[in-house]
MIZASE-673944 format. One record per residue: residue number from 1; residue in one letter; y, x, z of N, C-alpha, C in turn. Coordinates in steps of 0.02 Angstrom, whole numbers, plus 50000, padded with zeros to 5 digits. Example, Ala and Ser with C-alpha at 12.3 -4.5 7.8 and 13.67 -1.06 7.14 Angstrom:
BEGIN
TIVEX pos code   n_v   n_u   n_w  ca_v  ca_u  ca_w   c_v   c_u   c_w
TIVEX   1    A 49716 50660 50390 49775 50615 50390 49835 50660 50390
TIVEX   2    S 49888 50642 50354 49947 50684 50357 50002 50645 50394
end
This chain:
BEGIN
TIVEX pos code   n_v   n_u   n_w  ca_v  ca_u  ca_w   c_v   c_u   c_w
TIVEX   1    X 48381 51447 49474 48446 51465 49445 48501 51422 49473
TIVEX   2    X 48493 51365 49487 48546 51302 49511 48567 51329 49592
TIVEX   3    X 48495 51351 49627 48495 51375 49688 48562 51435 49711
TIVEX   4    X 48551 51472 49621 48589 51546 49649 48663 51528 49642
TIVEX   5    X 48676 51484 49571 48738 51458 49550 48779 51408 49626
TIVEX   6    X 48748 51408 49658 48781 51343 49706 48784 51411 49745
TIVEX   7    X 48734 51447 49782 48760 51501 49819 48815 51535 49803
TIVEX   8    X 48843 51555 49743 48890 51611 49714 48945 51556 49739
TIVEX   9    X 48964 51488 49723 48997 51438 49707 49034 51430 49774
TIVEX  10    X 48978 51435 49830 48972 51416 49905 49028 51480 49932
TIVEX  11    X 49011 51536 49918 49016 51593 49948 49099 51622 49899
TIVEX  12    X 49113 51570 49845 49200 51602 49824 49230 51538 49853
TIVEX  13    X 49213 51487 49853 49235 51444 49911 49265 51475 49978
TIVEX  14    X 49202 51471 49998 49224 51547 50068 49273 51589 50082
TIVEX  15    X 49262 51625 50023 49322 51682 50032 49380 51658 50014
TIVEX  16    X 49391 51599 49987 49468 51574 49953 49477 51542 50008
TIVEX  17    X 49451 51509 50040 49465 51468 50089 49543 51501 50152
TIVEX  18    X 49528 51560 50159 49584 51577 50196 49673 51583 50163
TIVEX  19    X 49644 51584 50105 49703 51590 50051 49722 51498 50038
TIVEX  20    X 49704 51447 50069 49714 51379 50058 49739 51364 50101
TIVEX  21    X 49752 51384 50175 49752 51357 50234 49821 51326 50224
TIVEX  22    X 49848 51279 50233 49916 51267 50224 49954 51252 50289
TIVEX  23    X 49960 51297 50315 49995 51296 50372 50037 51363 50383
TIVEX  24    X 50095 51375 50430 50102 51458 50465 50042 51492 50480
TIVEX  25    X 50048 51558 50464 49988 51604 50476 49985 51620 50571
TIVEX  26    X 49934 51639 50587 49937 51636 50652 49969 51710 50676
TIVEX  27    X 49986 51711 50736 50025 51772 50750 49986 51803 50768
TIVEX  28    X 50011 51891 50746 49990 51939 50790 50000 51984 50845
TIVEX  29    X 50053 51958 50885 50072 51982 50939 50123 51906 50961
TIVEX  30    X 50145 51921 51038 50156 51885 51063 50217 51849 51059
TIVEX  31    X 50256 51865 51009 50325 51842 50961 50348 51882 50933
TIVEX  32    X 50388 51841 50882 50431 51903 50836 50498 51851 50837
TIVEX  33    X 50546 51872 50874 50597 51850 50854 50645 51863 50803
TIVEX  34    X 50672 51813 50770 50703 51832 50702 50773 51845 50697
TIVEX  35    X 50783 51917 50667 50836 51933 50665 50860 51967 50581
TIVEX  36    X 50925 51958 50600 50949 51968 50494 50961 52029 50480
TIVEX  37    X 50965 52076 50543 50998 52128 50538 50919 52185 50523
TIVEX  38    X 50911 52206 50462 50847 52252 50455 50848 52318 50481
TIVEX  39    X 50894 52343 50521 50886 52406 50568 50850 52389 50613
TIVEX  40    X 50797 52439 50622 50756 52439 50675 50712 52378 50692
TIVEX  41    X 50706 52353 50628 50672 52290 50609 50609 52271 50571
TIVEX  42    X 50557 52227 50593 50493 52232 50538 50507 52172 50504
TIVEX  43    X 50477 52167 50442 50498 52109 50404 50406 52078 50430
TIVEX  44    X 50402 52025 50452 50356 51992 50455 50373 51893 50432
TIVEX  45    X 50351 51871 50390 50343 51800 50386 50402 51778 50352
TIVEX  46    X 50459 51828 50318 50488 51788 50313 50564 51810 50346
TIVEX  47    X 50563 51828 50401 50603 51861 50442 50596 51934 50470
TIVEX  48    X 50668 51970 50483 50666 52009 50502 50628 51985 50585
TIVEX  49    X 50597 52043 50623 50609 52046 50683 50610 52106 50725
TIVEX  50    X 50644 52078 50775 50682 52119 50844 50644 52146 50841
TIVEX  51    X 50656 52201 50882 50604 52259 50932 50594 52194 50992
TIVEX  52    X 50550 52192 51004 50507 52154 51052 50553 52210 51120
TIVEX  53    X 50538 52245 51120 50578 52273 51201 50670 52236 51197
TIVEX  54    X 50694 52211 51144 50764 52196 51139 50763 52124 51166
TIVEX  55    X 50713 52087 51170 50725 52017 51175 50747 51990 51245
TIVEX  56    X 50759 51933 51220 50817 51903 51280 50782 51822 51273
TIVEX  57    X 50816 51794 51347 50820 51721 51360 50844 51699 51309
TIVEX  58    X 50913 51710 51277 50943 51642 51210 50877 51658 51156
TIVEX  59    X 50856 51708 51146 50827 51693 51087 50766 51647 51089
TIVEX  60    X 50733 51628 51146 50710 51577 51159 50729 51493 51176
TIVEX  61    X 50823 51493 51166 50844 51433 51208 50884 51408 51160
TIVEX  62    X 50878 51342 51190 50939 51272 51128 50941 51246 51190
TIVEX  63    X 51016 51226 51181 51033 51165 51236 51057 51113 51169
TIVEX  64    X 51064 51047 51218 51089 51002 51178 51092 50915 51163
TIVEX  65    X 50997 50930 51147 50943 50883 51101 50953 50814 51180
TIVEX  66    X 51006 50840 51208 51017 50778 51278 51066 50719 51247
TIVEX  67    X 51104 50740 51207 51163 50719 51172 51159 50673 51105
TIVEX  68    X 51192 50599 51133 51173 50563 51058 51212 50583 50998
TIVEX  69    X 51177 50604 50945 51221 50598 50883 51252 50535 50826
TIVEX  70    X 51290 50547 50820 51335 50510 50771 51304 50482 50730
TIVEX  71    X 51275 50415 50700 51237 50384 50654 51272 50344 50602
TIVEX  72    X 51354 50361 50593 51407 50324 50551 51388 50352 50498
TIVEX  73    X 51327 50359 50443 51317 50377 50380 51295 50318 50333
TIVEX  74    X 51271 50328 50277 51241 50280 50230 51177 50261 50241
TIVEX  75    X 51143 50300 50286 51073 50267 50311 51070 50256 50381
TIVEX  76    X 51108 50279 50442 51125 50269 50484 51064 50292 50536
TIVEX  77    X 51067 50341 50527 51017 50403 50563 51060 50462 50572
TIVEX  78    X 51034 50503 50618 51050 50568 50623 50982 50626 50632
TIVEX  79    X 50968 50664 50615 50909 50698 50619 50946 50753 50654
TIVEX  80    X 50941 50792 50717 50945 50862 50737 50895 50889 50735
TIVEX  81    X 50883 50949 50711 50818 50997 50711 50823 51056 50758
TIVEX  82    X 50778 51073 50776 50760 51147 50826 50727 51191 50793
TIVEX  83    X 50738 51204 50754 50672 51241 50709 50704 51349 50718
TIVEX  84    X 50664 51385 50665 50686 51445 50678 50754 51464 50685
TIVEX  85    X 50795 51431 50637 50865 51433 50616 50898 51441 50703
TIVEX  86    X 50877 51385 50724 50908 51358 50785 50873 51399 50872
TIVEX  87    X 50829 51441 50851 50779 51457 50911 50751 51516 50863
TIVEX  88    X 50780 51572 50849 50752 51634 50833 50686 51642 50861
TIVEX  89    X 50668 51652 50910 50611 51675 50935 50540 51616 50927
TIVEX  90    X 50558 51566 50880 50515 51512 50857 50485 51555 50804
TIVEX  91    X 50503 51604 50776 50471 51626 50712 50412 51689 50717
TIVEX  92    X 50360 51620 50670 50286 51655 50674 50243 51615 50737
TIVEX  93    X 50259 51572 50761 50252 51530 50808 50221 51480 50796
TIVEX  94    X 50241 51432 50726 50212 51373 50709 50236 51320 50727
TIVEX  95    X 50284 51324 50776 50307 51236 50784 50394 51246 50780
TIVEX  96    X 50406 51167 50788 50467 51167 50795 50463 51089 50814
TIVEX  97    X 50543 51078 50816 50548 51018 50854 50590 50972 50822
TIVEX  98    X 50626 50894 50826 50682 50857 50813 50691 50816 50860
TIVEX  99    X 50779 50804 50829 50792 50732 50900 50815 50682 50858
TIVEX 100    X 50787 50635 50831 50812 50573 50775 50845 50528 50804
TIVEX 101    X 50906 50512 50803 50945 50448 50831 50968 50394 50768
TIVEX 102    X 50942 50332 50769 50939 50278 50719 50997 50246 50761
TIVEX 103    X 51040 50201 50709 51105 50154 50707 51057 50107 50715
TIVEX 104    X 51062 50039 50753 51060 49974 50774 51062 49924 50710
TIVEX 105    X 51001 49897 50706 50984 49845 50645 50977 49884 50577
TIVEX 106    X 50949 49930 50572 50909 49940 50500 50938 50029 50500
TIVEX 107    X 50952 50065 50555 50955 50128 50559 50876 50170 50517
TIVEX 108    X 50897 50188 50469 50826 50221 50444 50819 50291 50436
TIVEX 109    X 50775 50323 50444 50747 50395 50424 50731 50382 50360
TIVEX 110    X 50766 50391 50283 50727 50377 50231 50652 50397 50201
TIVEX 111    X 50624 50382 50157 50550 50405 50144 50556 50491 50130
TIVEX 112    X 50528 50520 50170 50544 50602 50153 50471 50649 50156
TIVEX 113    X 50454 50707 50147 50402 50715 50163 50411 50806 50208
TIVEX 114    X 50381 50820 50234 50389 50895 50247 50333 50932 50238
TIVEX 115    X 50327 50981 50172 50279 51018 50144 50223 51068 50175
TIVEX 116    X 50276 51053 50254 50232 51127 50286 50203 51122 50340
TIVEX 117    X 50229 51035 50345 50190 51019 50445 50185 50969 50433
TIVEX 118    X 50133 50949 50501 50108 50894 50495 50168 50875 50568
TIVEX 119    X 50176 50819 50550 50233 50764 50633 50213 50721 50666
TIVEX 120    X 50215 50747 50734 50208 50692 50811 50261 50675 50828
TIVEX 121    X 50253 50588 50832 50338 50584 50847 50332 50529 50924
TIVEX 122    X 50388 50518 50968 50377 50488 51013 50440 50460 51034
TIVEX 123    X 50431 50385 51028 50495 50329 51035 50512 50359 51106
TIVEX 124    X 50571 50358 51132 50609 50357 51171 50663 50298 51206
TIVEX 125    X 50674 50272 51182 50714 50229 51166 50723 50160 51098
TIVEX 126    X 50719 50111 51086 50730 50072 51016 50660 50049 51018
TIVEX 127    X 50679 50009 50965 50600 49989 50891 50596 50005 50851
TIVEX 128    X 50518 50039 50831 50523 50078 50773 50483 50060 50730
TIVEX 129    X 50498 50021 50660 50444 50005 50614 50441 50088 50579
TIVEX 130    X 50378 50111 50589 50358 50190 50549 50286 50187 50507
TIVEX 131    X 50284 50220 50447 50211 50226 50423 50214 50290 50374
TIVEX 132    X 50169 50295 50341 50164 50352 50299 50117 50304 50228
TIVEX 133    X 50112 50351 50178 50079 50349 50107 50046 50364 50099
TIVEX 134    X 49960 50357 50080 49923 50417 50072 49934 50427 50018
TIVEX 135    X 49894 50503 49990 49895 50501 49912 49880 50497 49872
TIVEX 136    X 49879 50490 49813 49834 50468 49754 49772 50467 49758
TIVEX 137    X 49729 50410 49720 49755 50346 49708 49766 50297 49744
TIVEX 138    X 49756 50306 49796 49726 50253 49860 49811 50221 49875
TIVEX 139    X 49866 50286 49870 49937 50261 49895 49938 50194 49931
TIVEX 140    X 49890 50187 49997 49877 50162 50042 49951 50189 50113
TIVEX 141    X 49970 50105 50117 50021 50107 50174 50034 50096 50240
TIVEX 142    X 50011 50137 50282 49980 50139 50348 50062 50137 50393
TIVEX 143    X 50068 50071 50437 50118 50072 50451 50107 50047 50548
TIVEX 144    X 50156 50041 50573 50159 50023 50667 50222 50000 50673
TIVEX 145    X 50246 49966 50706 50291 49949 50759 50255 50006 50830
TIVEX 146    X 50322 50047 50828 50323 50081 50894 50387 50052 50959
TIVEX 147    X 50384 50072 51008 50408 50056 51068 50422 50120 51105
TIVEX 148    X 50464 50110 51161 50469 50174 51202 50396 50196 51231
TIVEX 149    X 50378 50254 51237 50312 50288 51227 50252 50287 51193
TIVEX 150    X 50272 50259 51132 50228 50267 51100 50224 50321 51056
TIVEX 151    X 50146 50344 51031 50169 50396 50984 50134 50388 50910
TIVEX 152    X 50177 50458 50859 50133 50419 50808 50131 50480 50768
TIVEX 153    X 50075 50511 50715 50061 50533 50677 50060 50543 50616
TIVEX 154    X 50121 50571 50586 50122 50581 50509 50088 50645 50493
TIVEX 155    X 50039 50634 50439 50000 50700 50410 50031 50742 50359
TIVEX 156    X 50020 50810 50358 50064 50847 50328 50075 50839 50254
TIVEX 157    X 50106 50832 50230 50152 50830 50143 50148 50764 50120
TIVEX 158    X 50122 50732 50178 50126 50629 50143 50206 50601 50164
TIVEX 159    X 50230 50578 50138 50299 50527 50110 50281 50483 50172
TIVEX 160    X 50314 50471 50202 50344 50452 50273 50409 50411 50277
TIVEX 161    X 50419 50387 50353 50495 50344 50380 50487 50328 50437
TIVEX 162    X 50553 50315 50446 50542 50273 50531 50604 50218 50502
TIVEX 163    X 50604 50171 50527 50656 50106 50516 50684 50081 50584
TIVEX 164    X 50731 50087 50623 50750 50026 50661 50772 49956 50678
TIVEX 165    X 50708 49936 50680 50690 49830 50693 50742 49837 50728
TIVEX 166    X 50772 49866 50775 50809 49840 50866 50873 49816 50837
TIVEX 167    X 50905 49791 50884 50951 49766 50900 50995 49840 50924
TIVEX 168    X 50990 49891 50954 50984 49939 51016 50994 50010 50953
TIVEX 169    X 51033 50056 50994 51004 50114 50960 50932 50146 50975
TIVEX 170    X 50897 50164 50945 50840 50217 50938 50837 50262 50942
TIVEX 171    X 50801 50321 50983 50803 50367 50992 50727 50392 51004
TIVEX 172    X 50702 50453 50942 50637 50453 50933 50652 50544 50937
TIVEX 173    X 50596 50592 50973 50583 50651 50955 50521 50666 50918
TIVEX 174    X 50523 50714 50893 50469 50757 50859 50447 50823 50850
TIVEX 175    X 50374 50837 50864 50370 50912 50846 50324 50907 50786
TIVEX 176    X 50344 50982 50752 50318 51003 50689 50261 51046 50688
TIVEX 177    X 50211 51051 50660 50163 51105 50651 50201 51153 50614
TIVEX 178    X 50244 51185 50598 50282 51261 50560 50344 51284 50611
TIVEX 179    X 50373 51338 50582 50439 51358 50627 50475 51338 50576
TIVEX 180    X 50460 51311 50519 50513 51291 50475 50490 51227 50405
TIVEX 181    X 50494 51171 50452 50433 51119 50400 50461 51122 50357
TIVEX 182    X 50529 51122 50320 50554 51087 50264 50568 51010 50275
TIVEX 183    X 50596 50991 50223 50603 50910 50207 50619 50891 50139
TIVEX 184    X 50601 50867 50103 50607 50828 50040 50619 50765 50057
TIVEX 185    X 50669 50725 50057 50699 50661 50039 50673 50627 49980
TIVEX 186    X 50649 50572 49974 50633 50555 49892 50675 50547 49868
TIVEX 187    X 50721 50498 49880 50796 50495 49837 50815 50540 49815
TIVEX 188    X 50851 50567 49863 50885 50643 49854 50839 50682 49802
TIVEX 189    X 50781 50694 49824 50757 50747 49773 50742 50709 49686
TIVEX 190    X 50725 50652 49682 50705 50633 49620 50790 50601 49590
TIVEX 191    X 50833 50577 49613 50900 50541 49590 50954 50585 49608
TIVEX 192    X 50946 50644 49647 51022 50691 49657 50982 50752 49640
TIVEX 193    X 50950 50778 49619 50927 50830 49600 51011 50892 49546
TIVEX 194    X 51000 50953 49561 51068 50983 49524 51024 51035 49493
TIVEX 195    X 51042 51064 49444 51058 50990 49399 51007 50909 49403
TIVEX 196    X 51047 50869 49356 50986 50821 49372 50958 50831 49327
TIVEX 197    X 50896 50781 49343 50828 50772 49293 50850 50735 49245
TIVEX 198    X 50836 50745 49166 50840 50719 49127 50804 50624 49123
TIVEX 199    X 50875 50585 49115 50862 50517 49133 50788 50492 49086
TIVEX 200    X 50800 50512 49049 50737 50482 49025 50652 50497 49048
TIVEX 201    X 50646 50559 49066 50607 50571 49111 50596 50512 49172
TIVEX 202    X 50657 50499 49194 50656 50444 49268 50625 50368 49233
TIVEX 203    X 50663 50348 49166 50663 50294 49139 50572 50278 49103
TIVEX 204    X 50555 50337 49091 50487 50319 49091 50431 50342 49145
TIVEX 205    X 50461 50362 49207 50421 50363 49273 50420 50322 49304
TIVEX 206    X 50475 50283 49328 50491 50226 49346 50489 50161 49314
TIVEX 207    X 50488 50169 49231 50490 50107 49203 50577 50071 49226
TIVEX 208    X 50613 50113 49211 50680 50068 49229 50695 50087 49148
TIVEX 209    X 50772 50035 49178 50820 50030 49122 50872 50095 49126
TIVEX 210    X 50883 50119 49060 50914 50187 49068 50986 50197 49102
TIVEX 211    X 51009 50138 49109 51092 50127 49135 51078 50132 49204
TIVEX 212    X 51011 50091 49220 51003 50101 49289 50990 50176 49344
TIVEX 213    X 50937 50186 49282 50921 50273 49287 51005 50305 49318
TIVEX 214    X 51045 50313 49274 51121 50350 49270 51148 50327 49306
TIVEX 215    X 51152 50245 49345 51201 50248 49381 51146 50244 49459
TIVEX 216    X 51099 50273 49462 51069 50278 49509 51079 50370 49530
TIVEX 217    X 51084 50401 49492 51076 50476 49496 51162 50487 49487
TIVEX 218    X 51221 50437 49486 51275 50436 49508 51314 50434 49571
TIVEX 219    X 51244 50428 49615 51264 50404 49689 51262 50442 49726
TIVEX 220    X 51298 50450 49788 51292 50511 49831 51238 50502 49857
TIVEX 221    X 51188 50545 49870 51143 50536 49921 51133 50576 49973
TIVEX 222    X 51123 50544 50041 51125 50562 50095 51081 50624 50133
TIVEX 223    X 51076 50655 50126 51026 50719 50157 51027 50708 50225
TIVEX 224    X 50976 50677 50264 50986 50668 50316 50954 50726 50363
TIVEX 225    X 50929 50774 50337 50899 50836 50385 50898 50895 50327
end
């Protein structure tokens, strides 16, 4: 009886298993570029797409990611993304890309996580103190000093950063496992939330003081991607 119960057990395992995969689904033809306009359009993933006989060079192209961005913010980063938004013909594809430029002496990517990909990232330029979180319970903190060519591995939906040690600006790229990872900020999402979260909720998650709670969820916070 234990024999048959572990077989039945084994075998809805199985079949759910494709319904768990947490990633973009794989494609079935050789792109779908995404377009808003639903004439003459299939809705696949999320997006409309083209007639495949309509497609063109831009919908495959970004120029740009050559160009430093501006890091005069409150955390002193800039995140550019390549993702579908930016490269129509990324959609249904699975990846996407960034160009992170960190400010000189404590330029940071804050702790953020992206729900839908896992990130390879590769110094270019700067020093990069980076690590990730695992998750419960272990919330084990796996961290590196990176350098120009080095690379590094954040796993998908774990709470993440990059910091710049340098003296120097930093300049780190990345590709994504999705055409559209997302990003959750922790700040941002737990202290600027709109509406916000009821302080007392924070005051007994955190164990703070409730003034602190309020004038913490008073602050602008920075969305850096």
């Amino acid at each position: 009886m234990k024999t048959a119960h572990f077989i039945l057990i084994f075998c809805l395992l199985a079949l759910a298993s494709p319904f768990a995969y947490a990633s973009d689904p794989s494609p079935l033809q050789d792109f779908c570029v995404a377009i808003n306009d639903p004439k003459d359009a299939v809705f696949v993933n999320g997006k409309f797409c083209k007639d495949p006989k309509l497609a063109k060079a831009q919908d495959f192209y970004y120029s740009g990611l050559n160009i430093p961005r501006n890091t005069s913010n409150p955390v002193g980063s800039t995140v550019t993304p390549v993702n579908v938004a930016q490269i129509p013909g990324l959609n249904t594809l699975g990846i996407s890309l960034v160009r992170i430029d960190y400010a000189p002496n404590g330029g940071l990517n804050p702790p953020h996580t992206h729900p839908r990909a896992t990130e390879i990232l590769v110094v270019v330029e700067g020093t990069l103190y980076v690590g990730f979180v695992t998750s419960n319970t272990d919330n084990r903190l796996i961290t590196k000093v990176l350098y120009p060519g080095d690379v590094f591995v954040f796993p998908i939906g774990l709470i993440h950063f990059q910091f710049n040690v340098g003296k120097t600006n930093a300049v780190a790229f990345a590709a994504l496992s999705s055409q559209n990872p997302g990003v959750i900020t922790v700040a941002n999402a737990v202290f600027g939330s709109n509406p916000p979260i009821n302080p007392d909720v924070l005051v007994k998650a955190f164990q703070l003081d409730k003034n602190v709670v309020k004038n913490l969820q008073s602050k602008f916070w920075w969305a850096n991607n």
